[in-house]
C-alpha positions in Angstrom: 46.1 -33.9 12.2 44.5 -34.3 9.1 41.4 -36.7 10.5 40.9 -33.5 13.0 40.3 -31.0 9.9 38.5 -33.4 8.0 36.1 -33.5 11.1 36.3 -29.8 11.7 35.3 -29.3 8.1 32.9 -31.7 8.6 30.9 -30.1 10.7 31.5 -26.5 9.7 29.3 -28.1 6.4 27.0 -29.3 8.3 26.5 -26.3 10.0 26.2 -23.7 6.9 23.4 -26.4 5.3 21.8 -26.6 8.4 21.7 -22.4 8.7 20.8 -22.1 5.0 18.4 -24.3 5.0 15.4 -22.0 6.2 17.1 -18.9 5.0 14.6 -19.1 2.0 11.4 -19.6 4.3 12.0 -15.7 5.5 9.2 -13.5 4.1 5.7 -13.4 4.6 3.8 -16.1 2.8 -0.1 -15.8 2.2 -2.7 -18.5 0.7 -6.2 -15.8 1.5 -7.1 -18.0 4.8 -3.5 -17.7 6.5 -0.3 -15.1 6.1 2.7 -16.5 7.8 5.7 -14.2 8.4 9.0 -16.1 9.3 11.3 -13.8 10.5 15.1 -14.2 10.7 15.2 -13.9 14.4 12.8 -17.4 14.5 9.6 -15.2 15.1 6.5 -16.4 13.2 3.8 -14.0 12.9 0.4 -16.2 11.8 -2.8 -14.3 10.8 -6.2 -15.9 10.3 -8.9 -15.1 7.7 -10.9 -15.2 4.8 -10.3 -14.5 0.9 -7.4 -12.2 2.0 -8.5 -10.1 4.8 -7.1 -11.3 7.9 -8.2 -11.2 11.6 -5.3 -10.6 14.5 -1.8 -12.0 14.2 -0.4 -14.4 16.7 3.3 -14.8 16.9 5.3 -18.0 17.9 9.0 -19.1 17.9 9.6 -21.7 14.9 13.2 -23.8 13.9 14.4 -25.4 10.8 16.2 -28.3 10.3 16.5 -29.9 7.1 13.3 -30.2 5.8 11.9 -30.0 9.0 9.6 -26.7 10.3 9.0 -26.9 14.6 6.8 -24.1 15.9 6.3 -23.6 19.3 3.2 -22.2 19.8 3.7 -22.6 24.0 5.5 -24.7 26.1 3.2 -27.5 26.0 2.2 -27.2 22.7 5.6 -28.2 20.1 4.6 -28.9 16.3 6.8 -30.8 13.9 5.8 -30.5 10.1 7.4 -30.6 7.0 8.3 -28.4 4.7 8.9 -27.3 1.1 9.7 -24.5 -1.3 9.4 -24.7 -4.8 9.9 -21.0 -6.5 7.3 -18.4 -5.1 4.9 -21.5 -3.6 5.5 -23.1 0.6 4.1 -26.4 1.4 3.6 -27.1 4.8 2.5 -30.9 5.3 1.6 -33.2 8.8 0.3 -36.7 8.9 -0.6 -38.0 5.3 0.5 -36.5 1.9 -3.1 -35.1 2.1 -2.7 -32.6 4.8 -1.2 -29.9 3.5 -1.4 -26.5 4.0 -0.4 -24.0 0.3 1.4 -20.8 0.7 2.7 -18.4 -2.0 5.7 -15.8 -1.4 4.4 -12.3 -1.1 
């Protein structure tokens, strides 16, 4: 009995960290070429620009795992990058440590 609730509790943590872990990715994030809006719903809204006036906004599904940021942006087309938050600033990195993309919270 007691193996069963240690594996029920288990995963129940697992669980919360996993659904906490992109709770503070919610919010609109800008940099003055890109504004990304994560919504709670796993909505991303992505606008395009230049020094802060952006073009149309094109919204895809995204997921959070860990450290880890998929967006969908159609169903052949499935991104994997990684993510991080450090106080107001989001960096969003693929390939090499020198691809990175620099987001503060709005």
């Amino acid at each position: 009995m007691k193996r069963i609730a240690l594996i029920f509790l288990a995963a129940v943590m697992v669980l919360t960290i996993t659904a906490c872990s992109g709770k503070k990715l919610i919010g609109t994030w800008e940099n003055g070429y890109d504004r990304l809006t994560f919504e709670k719903d796993g909505t991303l809204f992505w606008a395009e620009g230049s020094n802060g006036q952006y073009g149309p906004i094109d919204f895809y599904e995204y997921k959070v795992s860990g450290d880890k940021l998929t967006i969908i942006f159609d169903e052949d087309e499935v991104e994997e990058y990684t993510y991080k938050i450090s106080g107001r600033k989001l960096t969003i990195s693929w390939g090499d440590d020198d691809d990175a993309m620099v987001l503060m919270k709005q």
